[in-house]
C-alpha positions as CSV (number, residue, x, y, z in Angstrom):
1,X,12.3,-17.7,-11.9
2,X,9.0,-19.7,-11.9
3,X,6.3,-17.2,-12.8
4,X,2.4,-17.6,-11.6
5,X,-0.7,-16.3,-12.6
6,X,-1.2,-14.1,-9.0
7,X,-0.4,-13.9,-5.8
8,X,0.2,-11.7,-2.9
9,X,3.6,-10.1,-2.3
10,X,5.2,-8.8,0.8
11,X,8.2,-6.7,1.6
12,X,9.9,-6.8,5.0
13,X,13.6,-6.7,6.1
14,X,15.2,-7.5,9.5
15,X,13.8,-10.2,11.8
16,X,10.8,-7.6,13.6
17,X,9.3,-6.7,10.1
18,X,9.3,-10.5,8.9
19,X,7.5,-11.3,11.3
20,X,4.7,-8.3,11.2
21,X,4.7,-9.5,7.6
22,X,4.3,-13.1,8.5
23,X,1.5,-12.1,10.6
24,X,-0.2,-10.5,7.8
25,X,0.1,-13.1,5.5
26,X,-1.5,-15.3,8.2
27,X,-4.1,-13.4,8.1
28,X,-4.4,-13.6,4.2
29,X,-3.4,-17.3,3.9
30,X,-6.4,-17.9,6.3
31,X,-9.2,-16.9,3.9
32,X,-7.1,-17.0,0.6
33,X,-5.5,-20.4,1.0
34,X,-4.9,-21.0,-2.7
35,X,-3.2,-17.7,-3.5
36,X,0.7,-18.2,-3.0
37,X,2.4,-15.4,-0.7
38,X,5.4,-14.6,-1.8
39,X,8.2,-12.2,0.3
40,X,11.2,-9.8,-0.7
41,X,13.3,-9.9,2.6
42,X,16.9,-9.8,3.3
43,X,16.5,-12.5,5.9
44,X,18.2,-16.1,5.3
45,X,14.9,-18.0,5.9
46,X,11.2,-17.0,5.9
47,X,9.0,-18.6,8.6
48,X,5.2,-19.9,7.4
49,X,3.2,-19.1,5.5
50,X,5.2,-17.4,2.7
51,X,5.3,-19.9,-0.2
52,X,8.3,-18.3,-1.7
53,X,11.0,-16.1,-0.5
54,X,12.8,-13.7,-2.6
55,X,16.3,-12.7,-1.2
56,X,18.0,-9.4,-1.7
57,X,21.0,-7.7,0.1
58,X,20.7,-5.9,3.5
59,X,21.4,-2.3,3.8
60,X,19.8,-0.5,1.8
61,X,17.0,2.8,2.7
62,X,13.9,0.5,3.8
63,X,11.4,2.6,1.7
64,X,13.6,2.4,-1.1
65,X,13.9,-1.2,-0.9
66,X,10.2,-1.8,-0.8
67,X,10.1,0.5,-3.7
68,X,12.4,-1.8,-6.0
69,X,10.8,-4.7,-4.4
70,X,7.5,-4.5,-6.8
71,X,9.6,-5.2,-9.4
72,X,10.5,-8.5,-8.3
73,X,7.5,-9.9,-8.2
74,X,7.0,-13.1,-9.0
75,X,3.3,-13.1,-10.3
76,X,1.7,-12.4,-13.6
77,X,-0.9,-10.0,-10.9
78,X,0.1,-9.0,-8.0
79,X,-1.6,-7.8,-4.6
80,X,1.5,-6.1,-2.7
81,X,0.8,-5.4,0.9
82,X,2.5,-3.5,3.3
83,X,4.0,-5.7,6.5
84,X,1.2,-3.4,8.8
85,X,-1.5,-5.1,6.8
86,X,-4.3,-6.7,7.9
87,X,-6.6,-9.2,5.6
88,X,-10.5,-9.4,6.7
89,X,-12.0,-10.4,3.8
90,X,-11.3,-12.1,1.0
91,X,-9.7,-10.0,-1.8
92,X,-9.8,-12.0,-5.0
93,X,-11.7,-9.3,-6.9
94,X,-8.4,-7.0,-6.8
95,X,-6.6,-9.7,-9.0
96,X,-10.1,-9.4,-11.5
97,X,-9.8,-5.8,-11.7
98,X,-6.4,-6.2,-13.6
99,X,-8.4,-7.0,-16.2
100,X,-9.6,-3.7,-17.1
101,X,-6.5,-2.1,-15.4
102,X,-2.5,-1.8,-15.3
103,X,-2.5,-0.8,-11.5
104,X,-4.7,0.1,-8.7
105,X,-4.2,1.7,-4.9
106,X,-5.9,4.0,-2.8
107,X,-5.8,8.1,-2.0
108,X,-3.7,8.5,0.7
109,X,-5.6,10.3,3.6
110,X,-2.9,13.3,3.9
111,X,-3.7,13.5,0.0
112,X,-0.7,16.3,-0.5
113,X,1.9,15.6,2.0
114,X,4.3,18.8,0.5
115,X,1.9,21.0,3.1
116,X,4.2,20.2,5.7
117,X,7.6,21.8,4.0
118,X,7.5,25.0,1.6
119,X,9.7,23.7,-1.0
120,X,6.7,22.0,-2.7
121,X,7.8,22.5,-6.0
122,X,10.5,20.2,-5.6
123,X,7.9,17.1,-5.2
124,X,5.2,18.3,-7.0
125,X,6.8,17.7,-10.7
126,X,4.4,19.3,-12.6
127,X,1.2,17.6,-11.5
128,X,-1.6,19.7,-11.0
129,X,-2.4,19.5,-7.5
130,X,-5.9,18.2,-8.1
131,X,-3.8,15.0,-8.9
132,X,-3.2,13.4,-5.0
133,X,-1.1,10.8,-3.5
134,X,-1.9,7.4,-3.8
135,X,-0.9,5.4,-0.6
136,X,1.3,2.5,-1.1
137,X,0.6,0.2,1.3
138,X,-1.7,-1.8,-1.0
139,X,-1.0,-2.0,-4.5
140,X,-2.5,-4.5,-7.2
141,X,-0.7,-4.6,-10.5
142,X,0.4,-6.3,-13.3
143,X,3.9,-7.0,-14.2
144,X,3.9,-6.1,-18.1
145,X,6.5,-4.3,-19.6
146,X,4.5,-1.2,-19.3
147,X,4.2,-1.0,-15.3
148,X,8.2,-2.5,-14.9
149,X,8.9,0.4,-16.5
150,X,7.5,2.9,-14.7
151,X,8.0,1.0,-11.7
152,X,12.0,1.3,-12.2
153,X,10.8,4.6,-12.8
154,X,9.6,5.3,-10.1
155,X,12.7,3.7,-8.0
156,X,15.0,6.2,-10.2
157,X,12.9,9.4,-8.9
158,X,12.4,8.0,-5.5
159,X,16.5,7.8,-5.6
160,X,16.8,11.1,-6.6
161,X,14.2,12.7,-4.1
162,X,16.4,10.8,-1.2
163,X,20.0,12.3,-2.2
164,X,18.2,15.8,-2.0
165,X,17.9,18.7,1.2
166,X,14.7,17.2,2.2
167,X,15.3,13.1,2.9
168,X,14.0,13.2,6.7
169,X,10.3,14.5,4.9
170,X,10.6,12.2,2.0
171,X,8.6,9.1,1.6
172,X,7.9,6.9,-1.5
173,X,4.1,8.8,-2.0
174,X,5.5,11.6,-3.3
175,X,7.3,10.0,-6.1
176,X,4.6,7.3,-7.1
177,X,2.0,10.1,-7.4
178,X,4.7,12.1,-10.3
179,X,5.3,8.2,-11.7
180,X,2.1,7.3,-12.0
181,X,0.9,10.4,-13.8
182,X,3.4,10.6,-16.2
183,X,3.3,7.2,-16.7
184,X,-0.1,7.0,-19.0
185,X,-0.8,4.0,-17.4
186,X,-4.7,2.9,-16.5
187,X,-5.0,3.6,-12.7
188,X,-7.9,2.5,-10.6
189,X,-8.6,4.2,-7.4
190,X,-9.4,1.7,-4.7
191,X,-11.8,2.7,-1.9
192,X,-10.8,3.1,2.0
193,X,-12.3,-0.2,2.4
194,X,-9.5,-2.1,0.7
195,X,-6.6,0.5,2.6
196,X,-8.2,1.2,6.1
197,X,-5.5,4.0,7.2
198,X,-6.0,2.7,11.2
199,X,-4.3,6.2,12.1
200,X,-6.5,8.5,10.1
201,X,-10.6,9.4,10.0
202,X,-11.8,7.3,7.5
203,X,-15.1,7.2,5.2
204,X,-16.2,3.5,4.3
205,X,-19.2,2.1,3.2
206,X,-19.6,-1.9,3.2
207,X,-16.9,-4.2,4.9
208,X,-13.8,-2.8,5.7
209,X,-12.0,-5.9,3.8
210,X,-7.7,-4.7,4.2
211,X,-6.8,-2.8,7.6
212,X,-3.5,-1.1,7.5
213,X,-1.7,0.2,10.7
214,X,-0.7,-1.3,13.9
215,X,-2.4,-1.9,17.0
216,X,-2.3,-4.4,19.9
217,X,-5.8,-5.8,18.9
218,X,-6.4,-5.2,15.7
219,X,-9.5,-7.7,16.4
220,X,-11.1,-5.4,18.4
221,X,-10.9,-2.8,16.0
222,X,-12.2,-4.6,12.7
223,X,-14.7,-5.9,15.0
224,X,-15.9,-2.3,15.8
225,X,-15.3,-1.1,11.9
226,X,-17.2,-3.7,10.8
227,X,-20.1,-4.2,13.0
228,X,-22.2,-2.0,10.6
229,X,-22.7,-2.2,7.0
230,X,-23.7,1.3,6.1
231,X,-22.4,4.8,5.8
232,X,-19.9,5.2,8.4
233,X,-17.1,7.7,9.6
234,X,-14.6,6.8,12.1
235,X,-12.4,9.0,13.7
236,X,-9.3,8.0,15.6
237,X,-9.6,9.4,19.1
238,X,-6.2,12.0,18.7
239,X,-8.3,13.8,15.8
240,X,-11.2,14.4,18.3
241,X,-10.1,17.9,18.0
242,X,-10.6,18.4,14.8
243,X,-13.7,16.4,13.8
244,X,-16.6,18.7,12.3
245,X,-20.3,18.5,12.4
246,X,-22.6,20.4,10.1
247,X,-26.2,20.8,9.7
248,X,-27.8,18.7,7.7
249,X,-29.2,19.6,4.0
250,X,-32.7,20.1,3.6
């Protein structure tokens, strides 16, 4: 297999998610049009504008597809995106910061997902719980021995966590998060601007540059997001009830 300096890289299977993907990659190609897109899909054929298509067989768990998908990369630096993604602004800069860097992604807004069972210890794997998710929607690394290695790592424990009690509640966060620590590779923690969780309040500061989540006009919403530079919270109208104002400091 032909391999290229960087380059953005997609997962999707079944015809629906190829195309969310595609539309994505549109959206990438559009202000990018020198990086090559590159997709993982179990799907014959890949419509425009992937550049390459990786094939693999049908059938398996989605999440632990995508999981073993990173690995295939083609690209020296990668940019992996979630099919849900949405590109605004050229992202260029997250190949550059490979430079310093083995991997980089952002908190995930839940931060510890284990609140929501009370078998925590199961998932937590001995990392302190000041240690958070990382969301895996957007993921820049580089594909050295060092990060193939932990990321078949991570596909092993992800594996593991699926054949257990808990499958329904168990998604590929958990298992990065344990990988990642124990990895003792150099993480960099992206801001919300380059993973814009649509479905969660978000803090951003500057231009909202990679929205992730779906929504029939996803326009609409950068163009609100975006329409100020500064300081901003945004709060998605079903956590009205639970948005907080305090005084300010003197």
């Amino acid at each position: 297999m032909r391999v290229e300096e960087r380059g953005i890289l997609y997962f999707a299977t079944g015809a629906k998610y190829v195309a969310e993907a595609a539309a994505s990659a549109h959206s990438a190609k559009k202000l990018m049009p020198a990086v090559p897109i590159a997709l993982v899909t179990d799907e014959a054929a890949a419509p425009a504008p992937f550049d390459r298509t990786i094939t693999i067989p049908g059938g398996e768990y989605p999440l632990l597809a995508k999981v073993k998908s990173l690995r295939l990369t083609p690209f020296r630096r990668t940019v992996f995106l979630d099919s849900d993604t949405h590109v605004a602004r050229p992202i260029e800069e997250l190949f550059d910061l490979l430079d310093a860097f083995d991997i980089a992604a952002a908190h995930a807004p839940l931060r510890l997902s284990t609140f929501r069972f009370k078998e925590q210890e199961i998932f937590l794997g001995g990392v302190p719980t000041c240690f958070p998710e990382y969301n895996t929607g957007v993921v820049a690394y580089r594909a050295d021995a060092g990060v193939l290695k932990a990321l078949a790592s991570w596909a092993v424990l992800y594996q593991r966590q699926l054949a257990g009690p808990l499958k329904p509640w168990t998604w590929d966060q958990l298992s990065f998060r344990e990988t990642i620590y124990k990895s003792g590779l150099k993480l960099a923690t992206l801001s919300n601007e380059y993973n814009y969780r649509l479905p969660f309040p978000q803090v951003t500061c500057g231009p909202v540059k990679i929205l992730h989540g779906r929504s029939p006009d996803i326009a609409k919403i950068l163009q609100q997001i975006n329409q100020h530079r500064r300081y901003r919270v945004t709060v998605p109208a079903r956590f009205r009830s639970v948005a907080m104002f305090i005084g300010d400091s003197e």
